[in-house]
N, C-alpha and C positions, 0 to 999 in steps of 0.2 A: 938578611939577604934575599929571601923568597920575598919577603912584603915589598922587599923594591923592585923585585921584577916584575913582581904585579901590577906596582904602581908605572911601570918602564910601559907593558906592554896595553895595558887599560888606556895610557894615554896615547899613544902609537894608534891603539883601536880608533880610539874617539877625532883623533887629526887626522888620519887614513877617510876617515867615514866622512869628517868635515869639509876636507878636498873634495873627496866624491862629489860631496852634494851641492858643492861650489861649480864643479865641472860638468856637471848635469846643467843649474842654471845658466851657467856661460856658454855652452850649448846648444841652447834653448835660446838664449841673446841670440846667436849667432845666426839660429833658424828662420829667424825671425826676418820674413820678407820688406818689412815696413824700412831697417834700423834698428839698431839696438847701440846706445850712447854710453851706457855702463851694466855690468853685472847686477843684477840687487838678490838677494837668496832668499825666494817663495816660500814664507814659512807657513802659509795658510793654505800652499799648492797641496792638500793633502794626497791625493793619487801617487805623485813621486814621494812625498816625504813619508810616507808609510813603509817602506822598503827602507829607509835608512834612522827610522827610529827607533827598532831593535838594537842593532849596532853600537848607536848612540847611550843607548840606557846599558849596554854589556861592557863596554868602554867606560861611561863612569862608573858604574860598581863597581867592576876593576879596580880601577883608581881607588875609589874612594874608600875600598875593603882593603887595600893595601896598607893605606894612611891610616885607616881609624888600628890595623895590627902595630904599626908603627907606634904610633902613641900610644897604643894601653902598653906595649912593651915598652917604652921610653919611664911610663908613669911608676912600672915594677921601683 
């Protein structure tokens, strides 16, 4: 039951963060004096993606330390 809230709240993290980082870009479209015709997510925009790639890596190890409890307990 713990390894699935793990896996619950790791992925919550990591879609929480995803949003974020989606809603910064679109934003950022919106700011954009020129136009802006679609969102596209800056993955090379290092300045802002530094603040959301803790997050990112705390969210899936979450997950992923959930899942891997899950299966060695599955394998018992």
């Amino acid at each position: 039951m713990k390894s699935a809230l793990l896996m619950f709240f790791g992925a919550v993290i990591f879609a929480i963060t995803f949003a974020a980082w989606w809603y910064l870009n679109a934003l950022a479209c919106g700011m954009n004096t020129t136009g802006c015709r679609g969102v596209t997510l800056a993955w090379g925009d290092w300045e802002a993606l530094q603040f959301f790639v803790p997050t990112f890596i705390i969210g899936a190890a979450m997950f992923l330390f959930g899942l891997w409890k899950i299966v060695r307990r599955n394998r018992r």
